[in-house]
N, C-alpha and C positions, 0 to 999 in steps of 0.2 A: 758846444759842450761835449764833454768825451761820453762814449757810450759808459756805463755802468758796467755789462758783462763785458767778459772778455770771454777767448777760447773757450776756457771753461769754468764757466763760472765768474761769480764777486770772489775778485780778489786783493787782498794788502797787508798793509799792518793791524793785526788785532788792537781793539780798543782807541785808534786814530780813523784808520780806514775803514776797517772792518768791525764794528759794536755794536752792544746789545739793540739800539734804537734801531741802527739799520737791519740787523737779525729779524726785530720784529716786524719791523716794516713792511722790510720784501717780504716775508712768510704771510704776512695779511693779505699785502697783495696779491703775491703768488695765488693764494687761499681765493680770492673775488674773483682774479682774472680765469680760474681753472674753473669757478661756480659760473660764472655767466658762460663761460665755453660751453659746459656742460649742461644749462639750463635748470642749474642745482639749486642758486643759490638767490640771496636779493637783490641782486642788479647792485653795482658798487658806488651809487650813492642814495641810493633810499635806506630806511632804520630797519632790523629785522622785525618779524612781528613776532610778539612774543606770544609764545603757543601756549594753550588750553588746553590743560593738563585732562581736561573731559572729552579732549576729541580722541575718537577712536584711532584715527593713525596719525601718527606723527610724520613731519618730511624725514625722509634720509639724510641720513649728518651724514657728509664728507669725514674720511679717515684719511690723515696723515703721519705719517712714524720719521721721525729724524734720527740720524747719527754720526758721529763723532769718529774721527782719528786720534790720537794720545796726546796731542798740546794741551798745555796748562788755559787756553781761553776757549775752549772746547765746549765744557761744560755750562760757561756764561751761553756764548751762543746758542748751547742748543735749548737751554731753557729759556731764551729769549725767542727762540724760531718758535717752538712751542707754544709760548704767552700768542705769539702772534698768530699763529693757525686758530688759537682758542677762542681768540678776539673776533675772528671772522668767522664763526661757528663751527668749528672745525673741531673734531678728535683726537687728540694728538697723543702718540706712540712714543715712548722716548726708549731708543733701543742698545743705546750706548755705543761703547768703541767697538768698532768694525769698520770690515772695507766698504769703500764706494760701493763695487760690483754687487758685496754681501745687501745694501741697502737696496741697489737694483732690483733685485731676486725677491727681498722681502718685499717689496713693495707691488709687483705683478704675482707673485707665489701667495700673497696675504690678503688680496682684495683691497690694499691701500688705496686711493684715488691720489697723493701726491707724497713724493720720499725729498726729504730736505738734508743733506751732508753737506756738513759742517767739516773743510777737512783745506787744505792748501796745499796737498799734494807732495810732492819734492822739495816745496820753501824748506827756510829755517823755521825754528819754532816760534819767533816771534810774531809769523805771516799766519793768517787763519780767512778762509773762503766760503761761499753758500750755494750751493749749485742745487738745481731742483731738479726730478723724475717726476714723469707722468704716471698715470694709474696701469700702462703696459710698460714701464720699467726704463725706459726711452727719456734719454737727456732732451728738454726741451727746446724745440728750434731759435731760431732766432728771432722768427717773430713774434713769436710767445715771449721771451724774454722780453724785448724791448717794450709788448704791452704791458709787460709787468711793471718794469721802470716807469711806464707814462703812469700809471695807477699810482704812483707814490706822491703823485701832486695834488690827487685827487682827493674833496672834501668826503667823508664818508662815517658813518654813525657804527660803530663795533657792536657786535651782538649784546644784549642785553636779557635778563632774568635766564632762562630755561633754555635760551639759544645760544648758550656760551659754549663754548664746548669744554669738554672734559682732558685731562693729561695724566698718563699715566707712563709705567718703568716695565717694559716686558724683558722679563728676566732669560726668556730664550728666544730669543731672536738668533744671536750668534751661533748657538746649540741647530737650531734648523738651515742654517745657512753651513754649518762645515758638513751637516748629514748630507747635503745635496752636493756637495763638490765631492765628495767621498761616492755618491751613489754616480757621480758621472765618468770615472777616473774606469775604462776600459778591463784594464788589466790587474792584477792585484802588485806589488811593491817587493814582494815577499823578500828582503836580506839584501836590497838596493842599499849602498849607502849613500845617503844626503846630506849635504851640509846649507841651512838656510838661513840669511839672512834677512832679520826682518824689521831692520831700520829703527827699530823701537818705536815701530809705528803701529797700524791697523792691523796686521797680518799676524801679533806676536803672539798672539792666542791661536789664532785658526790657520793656520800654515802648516805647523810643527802636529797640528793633533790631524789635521788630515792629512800625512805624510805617514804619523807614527799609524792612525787606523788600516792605513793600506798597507802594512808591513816594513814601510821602509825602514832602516836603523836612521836615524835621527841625531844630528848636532846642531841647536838652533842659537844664533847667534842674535845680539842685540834685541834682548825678549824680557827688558827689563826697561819700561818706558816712565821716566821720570815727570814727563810733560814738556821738559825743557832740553832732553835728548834726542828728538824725532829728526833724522835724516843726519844728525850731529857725525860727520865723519866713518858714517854708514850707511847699508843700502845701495840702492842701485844708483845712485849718483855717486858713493865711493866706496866699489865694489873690490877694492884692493884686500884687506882682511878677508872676503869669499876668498876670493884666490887664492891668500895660500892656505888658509886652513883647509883647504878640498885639497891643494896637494901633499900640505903635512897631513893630512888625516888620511891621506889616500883614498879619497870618497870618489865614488862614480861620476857623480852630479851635486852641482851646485844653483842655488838660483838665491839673489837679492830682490829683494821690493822697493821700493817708495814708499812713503809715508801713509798713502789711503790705499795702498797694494793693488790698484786697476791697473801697475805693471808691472813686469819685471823680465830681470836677463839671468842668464844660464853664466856657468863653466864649466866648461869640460874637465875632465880627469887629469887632463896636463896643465891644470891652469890659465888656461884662454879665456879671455872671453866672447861670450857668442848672444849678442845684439838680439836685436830685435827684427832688424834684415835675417839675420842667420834664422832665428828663429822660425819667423815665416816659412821663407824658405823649404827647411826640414819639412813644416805640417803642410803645405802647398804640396812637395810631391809626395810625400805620403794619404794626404787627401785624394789626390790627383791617383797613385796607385791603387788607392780602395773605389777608384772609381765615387767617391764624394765630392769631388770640388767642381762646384756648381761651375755650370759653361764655362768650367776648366780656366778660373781667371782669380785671378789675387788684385785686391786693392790697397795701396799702400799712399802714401803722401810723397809731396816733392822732395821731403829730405831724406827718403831712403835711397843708397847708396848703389851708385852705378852698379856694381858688383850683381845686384840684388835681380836689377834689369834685365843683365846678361845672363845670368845663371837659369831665369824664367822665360828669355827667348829660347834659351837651347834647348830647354823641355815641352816647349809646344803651351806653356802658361802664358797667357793675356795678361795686362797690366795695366788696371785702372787706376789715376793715378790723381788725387785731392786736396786742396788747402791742408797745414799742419792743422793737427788738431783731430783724435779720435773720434769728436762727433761727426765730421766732416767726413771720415771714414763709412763711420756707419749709417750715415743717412745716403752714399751712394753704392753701398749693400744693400740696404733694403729698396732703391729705386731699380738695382740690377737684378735682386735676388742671387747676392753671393754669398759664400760662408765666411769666407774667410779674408782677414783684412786687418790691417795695423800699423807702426810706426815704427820706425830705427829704434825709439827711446825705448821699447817694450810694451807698449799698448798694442795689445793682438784680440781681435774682437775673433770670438769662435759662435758665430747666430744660432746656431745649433743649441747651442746650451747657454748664451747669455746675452743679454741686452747692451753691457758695456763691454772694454777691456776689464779683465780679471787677470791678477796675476796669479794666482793660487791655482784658480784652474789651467791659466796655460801654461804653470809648472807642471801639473798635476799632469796634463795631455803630452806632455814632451815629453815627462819621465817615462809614461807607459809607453810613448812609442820607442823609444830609446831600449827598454827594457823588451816589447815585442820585438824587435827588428835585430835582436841581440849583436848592435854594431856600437860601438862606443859615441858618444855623440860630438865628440873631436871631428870624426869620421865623417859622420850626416852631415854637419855644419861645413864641413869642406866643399859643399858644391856651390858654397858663394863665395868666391875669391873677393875680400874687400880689397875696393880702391883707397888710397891714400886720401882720407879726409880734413881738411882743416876748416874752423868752424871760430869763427873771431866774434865776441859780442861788442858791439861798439854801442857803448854808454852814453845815456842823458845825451840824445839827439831829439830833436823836434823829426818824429818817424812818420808823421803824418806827412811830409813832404818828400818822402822818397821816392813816389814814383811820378812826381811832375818835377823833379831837379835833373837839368838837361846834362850836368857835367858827369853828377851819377850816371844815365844814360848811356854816355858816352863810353864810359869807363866798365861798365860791364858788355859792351858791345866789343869792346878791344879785348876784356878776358878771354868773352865766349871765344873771340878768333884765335887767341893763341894757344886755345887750348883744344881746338877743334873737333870732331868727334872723341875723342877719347877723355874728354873730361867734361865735365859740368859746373856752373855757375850759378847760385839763386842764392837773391838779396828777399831780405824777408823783414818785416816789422814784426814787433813779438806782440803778440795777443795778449798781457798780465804785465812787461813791464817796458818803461821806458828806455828802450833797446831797439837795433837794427840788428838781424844775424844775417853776418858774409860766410856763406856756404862754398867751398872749393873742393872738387875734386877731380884727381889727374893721376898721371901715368907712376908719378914720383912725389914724396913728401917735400921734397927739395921745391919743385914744381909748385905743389899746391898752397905751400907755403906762402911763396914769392907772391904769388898770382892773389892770394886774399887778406895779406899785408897792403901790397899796393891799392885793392879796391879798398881797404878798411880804410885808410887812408882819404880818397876819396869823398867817402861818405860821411868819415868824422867831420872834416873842413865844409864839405859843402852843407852840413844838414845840423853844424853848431847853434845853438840855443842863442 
C-alpha cells in the first residue's frame, strides 16, 4: 500500500482524495500520536476520563491552531481538522488564510503544541493538502508521520463530556505574523519600487502590507483570491506577467509566490528571472561576507543547478547536498547547524528567523540586501551562470520501479558518460504525484535537450503501467 504522506504532506483532489473524513481523521490522530509522545494525553485506545469539575487542577489541554491557503475547499478542511483535534481533546485555533511559514511562527511564537495547514501549495485549485507542525514549528519527520497513518486503523473512543475540546477564530493571527516579518527585515524599503505577485494565494494580504510598512512603493498583483483563482496562470509557477510589469513599471524588484507562499523567485529590473539557485546564492555570499554563514556552507538538494555548484566552489562555500524536498533541507541544517539552505523552486530556509521556507521573508531578506549593497540585483544574481536545464515530467508510470529497471540503468549510465564532467543527470520519482522527473543538464540547450528526450523515452517504455 502507498505511503499516505508524500514530500510534504496529504496530498490530492479535494473532496476525492483529500475530505473532510480524512481531515478529521489525521488531525485526531496527529492529535493521540503528539499526546502519547508527549505523555499528554490517554494513550490512543483507552476512553478519556471525564474530569471532576471539583478537582482543583485540571490536566493541560493540548492547543492546536490551523490554517488555510485561498481554495474554495479550504474552509471544509479546516473545520474538519478542527472537529478532529476537538474530538481528541484538543483546543483548536482556527486562524484563517495565511502562509505555511506564517502558521510555523504562530504555532512556536504562540505556545501551540501542534499547527495543521490546509493548503496544496503550487497545485490547481481543485488539489487541497494537510501537513502538520510540531509545538517548535518544525514539519514533522517521517516517522512521526507514518505513526500517524498506523493510528488511522486504530479502534479508539473520542473525548467525551468536559474533555472535548474547545474551537475557536483568532482574528490576529495574520496581524502578529506580518508584525514579525516586518521586525526581521534589516534595513528599512524607504522609495524601493516592488512589484509582487501573489498568486491569489496565501501571501495577498501579508506580502503587499509588509513591503508597504517598510517603505517600499508597492504594485501587488493577483491579490484578489476567488478560491478557484489560486496559482491560476499566476505566481511563481507563471511568473511571466511579474516580468513585464517590473519592466513596464520600471520597478527595482520583483518577486512571485505559490499558493501557501513558503516560496518564491525574484526579477531583476531587466526582467530575468532569478530562481532560487540564484537566490541562495546572492544570501550565501553575503552571509558568508557578514561573516554569518555557519562553517561557511550552503545546503541545497540534487535539483539545484550546476551553475549554483560552481559559483560556491569558487567562493570557498561547502555544499551540502539532499533528497528534493525542503524538509529534507532542513532537517540536515539542524543536524549540521547551518543557516542557510533551500531549492531551485524558491524554498530558502533562513534558521535564523524561521522554521520553514518563507517566501515573504526571503523577499523581504533579498530586498534589504539588494537595497544595502546598493548593486542592482541583475548584478548579484550574476555570480551564478545557469546551465542549460531541461526537466521532462514523464506521466502515469509505475515510479516505484525506477530504480530496480536495468534498461533505465543502463540508459542513465550512457547519459552520465556523454555528458561527462560538465553536465549532470538525475532521474527522480516525484513525492505528490504519479510522475518520474528526467533532470538534464549541459554545456548546451541543444545538448540537454537530446540527452533527456532520449532518457525520457526510456523510462516511459520501460516503467508503462
Amino acid at each position: 500500500m502507498a505511503r499516505l504522506f508524500g514530500t510534504d504532506g496529504v496530498r490530492g483532489l479535494a473532496g476525492r482524495d483529500v475530505t473532510a473524513d480524512l481531515a478529521l481523521r489525521l488531525s485526531a490522530a496527529a492529535a493521540r500520536e503528539l499526546e502519547a509522545e508527549a505523555g499528554l494525553g490517554y494513550g490512543s485506545t483507552t476512553a478519556p476520563p471525564v474530569r471532576d469539575h471539583r478537582c482543583e487542577e485540571a490536566p493541560r489541554r493540548l492547543r492546536g491552531i490551523v490554517g488555510v491557503d485561498s481554495r474554495v475547499s479550504g474552509d471544509m478542511l479546516a473545520a474538519a481538522s478542527a472537529a478532529g483535534l476537538a474530538s481528541a481533546g484538543v483546543d483548536a485555533v482556527l486562524a484563517g488564510v495565511l502562509p505555511t511559514p506564517g502558521l510555523a511562527y504562530l504555532v512556536r511564537s504562540q505556545g501551540f503544541d501542534l499547527g495543521v495547514m490546509i493548503s496544496a501549495s503550487h497545485n490547481p485549485y481543485q488539489d487541497n493538502g494537510i501537513k502538520f507542525f510540531c509545538g517548535t514549528g518544525y514539519k514533522l519527520p517521517d516517522a512521526v508521520e507514518d505513526a500517524i497513518e498506523a493510528r488511522l486503523a486504530e479502534t479508539w473512543e473520542p473525548a467525551i463530556g468536559d474533555s472535548v475540546g474547545s474551537s475557536r477564530t483568532d482574528y490576529g493571527a495574520v496581524e502578529r505574523y506580518i508584525d514579525y516579518l516586518v521586525a526581521c527585515a534589516p534595513v528599512p524599503l524607504d522609495g524601493m519600487r516592488v512589484v509582487l505577485d501573489c498568486a491569489n494565494g496565501a501571501a495577498y494580504r501579508v506580502a503587499p502590507e509588509v513591503f508597504r510598512r517598510l517603505g517600499a512603493e508597492v504594485t501587488a498583483l493577483a491579490v484578489q483570491p476567488s478560491g478557484t483563482n489560486i496559482n491560476a496562470g499566476v505566481g511563481s509557477t507563471h511568473p511571466e506577467r511579474l516580468r513585464r510589469a517590473v519592466v513596464g513599471l520600471e520597478a527595482d524588484i520583483g518577486f512571485a509566490f505559490d499558493g501557501d507562499a513558503d516560496r518564491c523567485l525574484a526579477v531583476e529590473s531587466g526582467g530575468d528571472l532569478v530562481d532560487g539557485d540564484k537566490i541562495m546564492g546572492v544570501m550565501a555570499l553575503a552571509l558568508q561576507a557578514a561573516g554569518e554563514l555557519a562553517q561557511n556552507t550552503l545546503v541545497v538538494t540534487v535539483m539545484s543547478n550546476l551553475g549554483l555548484f560552481k559559483a560556491m566552489e569558487q567562493a570557498g562555500i561547502a555544499l551540502k547536498v539532499t533528497a528534493v524536498g525542503d524538509r529534507y533541507v532542513l532537517e540536515e541544517m539542524m543536524r549540521g547547524g547551518y543557516v542557510l539552505g533551500g531549492e531551485q523552486s524558491g524554498h530558502v530556509i533562513m534558521s535564523q528567523h524561521a522554521t520553514t521556507g518563507d517566501g515573504t521573508l526571503t523577499a523581504v531578506q533579498l530586498a534589504c540586501h539588494v537595497r544595502a549593497a546598493g548593486v542592482p540585483l541583475g548584478q548579484l544574481a550574476g555570480v551564478v551562470q545557469t546551465y542549460p536545464q531541461v526537466l521532462i515530467n514523464v506521466r502515469e508510470v509505475a515510479k516505484e520501479r525506477l530504480d530496480c529497471d536495468p534498461a533505465v540503468a543502463a540508459a542513465l549510465a550512457a547519459a552520465e558518460a556523454e555528458l561527462g564532467p560538465d553536465g549532470r543527470v538525475l532521474l527522480r520519482a516525484s513525492g505528490t504525484e504519479p510522475l518520474v522527473r528526467v533532470m538534464v543538464e549541459a554545456p548546451t540547450q541543444r545538448q540537454a535537450l537530446s540527452v533527456a528526450e532520449q532518457l525520457a523515452a526510456v523510462v516511459a517504455r520501460q516503467l508503462d503501467r
